[in-house]
C-alpha positions, 0 to 999 in steps of 0.5 A: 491492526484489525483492532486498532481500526475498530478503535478509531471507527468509535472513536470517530463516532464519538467525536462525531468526525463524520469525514474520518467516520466515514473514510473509516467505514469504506476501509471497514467493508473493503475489509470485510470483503476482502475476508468474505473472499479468503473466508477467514480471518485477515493477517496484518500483512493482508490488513496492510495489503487491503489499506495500500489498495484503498491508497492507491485508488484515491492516489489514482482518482485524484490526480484525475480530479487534478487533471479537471482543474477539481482540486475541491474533490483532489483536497478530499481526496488528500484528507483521506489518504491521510486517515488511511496512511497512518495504518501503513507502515514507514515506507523504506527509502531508496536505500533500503531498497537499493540494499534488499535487491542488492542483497537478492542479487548477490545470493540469486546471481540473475544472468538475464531479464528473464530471471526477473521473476526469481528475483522479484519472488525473493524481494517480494516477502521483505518489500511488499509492505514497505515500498511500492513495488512498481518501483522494485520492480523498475529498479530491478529491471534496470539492473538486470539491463546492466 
């Protein structure tokens, strides 16, 4: 994956694609630092990880920019969601999901809320990469509420 990112970088320096050039050198650093912070090479799980986080925060900056009428910046924004998304693998549908929690569900037979966390240990592996956990964990507390 790391590979793959390496690849696009030069070839944006070729095309001179300053914009993608550029979105590409951010992921490269936090990248970078994030295998400072491990001290050794990074998985593709952890690549994953490391590009859903660079996602996450320009989600969260532009809708902020939305909310102050800046939809120049906001459109910047989308620009490089969209680089940085084609590194991501295909979100699952709700359906997917539905059936990995079923599936937790059924093996782990949760009793109350608080066995949340045993629950979210057993899904974590297999959702992590594919889906926003913020809404496992949503549709998981629902269900233990049931």
């Amino acid at each position: 994956m790391l590979e793959q990112i390496t690849n696009d970088l030069k070839s944006a320096m070729k095309s001179q694609d300053k914009f993608k050039l550029s979105v590409l050198r951010m992921l490269k650093s936090a990248l970078q630092a994030e295998k400072i912070n491990k001290a050794r090479d990074l998985t593709d799980e952890e690549i994953i990880a490391v590009v859903k986080k660079q996602v996450k925060v320009r989600n969260t900056s532009k809708e902020e920019y939305l909310s102050y009428k800046r939809d120049d910046l906001a459109d910047n924004l989308t620009k490089e969601i969209e680089i940085l998304s084609k590194y991501l693998p295909e979100e699952l549908s709700e359906e997917q999901i539905d059936k990995v929690i079923a599936d937790a569900f059924e093996e782990l037979k949760p009793t109350s809320i608080k066995q949340m966390g045993l629950v979210m240990k057993k899904v974590t592996p297999i959702l992590a990469s594919r889906a926003d956990m913020s809404l496992v964990s949503k549709k998981i507390k629902e269900k233990l509420s049931n």
